[in-house]
C-alpha atoms as one frame of an Amber mdcrd trajectory, in Angstrom:
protein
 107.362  62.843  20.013 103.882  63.222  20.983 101.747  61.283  22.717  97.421
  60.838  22.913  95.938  58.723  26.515  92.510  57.745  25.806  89.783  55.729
  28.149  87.683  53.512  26.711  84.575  51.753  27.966  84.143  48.466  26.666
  82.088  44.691  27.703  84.247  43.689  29.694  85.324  40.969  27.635  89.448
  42.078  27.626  90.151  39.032  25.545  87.914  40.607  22.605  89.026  43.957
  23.076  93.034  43.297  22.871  92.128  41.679  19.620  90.610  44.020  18.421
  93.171  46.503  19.276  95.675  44.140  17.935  93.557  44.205  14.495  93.682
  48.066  14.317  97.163  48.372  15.161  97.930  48.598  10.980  95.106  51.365
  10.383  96.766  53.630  13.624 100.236  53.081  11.685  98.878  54.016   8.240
  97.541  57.665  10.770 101.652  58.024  12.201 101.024  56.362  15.520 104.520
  54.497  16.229 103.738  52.626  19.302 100.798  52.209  21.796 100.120  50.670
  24.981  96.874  49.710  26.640  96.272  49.155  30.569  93.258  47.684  32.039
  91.848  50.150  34.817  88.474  48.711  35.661  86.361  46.091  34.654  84.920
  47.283  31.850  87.231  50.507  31.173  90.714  50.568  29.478  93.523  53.352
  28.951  95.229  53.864  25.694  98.820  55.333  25.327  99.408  56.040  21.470
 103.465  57.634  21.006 103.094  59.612  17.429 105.808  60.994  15.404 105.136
  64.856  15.385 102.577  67.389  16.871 101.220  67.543  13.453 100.073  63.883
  12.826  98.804  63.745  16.265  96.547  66.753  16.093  95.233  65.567  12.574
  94.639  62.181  13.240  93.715  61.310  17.007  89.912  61.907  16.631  89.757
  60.125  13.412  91.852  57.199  14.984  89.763  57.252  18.044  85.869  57.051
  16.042  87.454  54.376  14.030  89.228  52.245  16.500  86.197  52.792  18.352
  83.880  51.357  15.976  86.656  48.084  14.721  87.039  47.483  18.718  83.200
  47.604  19.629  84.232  50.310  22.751  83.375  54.012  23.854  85.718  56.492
  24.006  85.015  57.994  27.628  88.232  60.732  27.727  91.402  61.737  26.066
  94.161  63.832  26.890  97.272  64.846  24.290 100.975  66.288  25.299 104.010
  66.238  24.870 106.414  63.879  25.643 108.917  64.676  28.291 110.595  62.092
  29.240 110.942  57.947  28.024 113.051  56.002  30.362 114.264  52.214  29.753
């Protein structure tokens, strides 16, 4: 597994922007993302965790997933950072 962090900058609104992650959710599937996670680390900036299924999809998809969800989510992306995965815990 394989996983993508990327910072966004959005309104501020978090309401609007968890919808609208919500609503992309289907599109990132269709790319091989399997699960992702979003933490709010300022007031107008957010943190994306995207898990996808092999080093392949990942490194073919993750810009293309980021300039769409960026435009269907109205937010910037500021940063990014792929690896990976070493260790998932429960």
């Amino acid at each position: 597994m394989f996983v993508s962090f990327t910072d966004w900058e959005f309104d501020g609104n978090i309401d609007n922007a968890v919808e609208g992650i919500k609503g992309f959710w289907p599109e990132m599937q269709k790319y091989g993302a399997v699960n992702t996670r979003c933490t709010v680390t300022g007031e107008n900036t957010l943190r994306t965790m995207t898990l996808w299924s092999s080093k392949e999809l990942l490194e073919d998809n993750v810009e293309k997933v980021r300039a769409a969800a960026g435009s269907a989510a109205g937010m910037t992306v500021t940063s990014g950072m792929t690896g990976p995965l070493a260790v998932e815990l429960d």
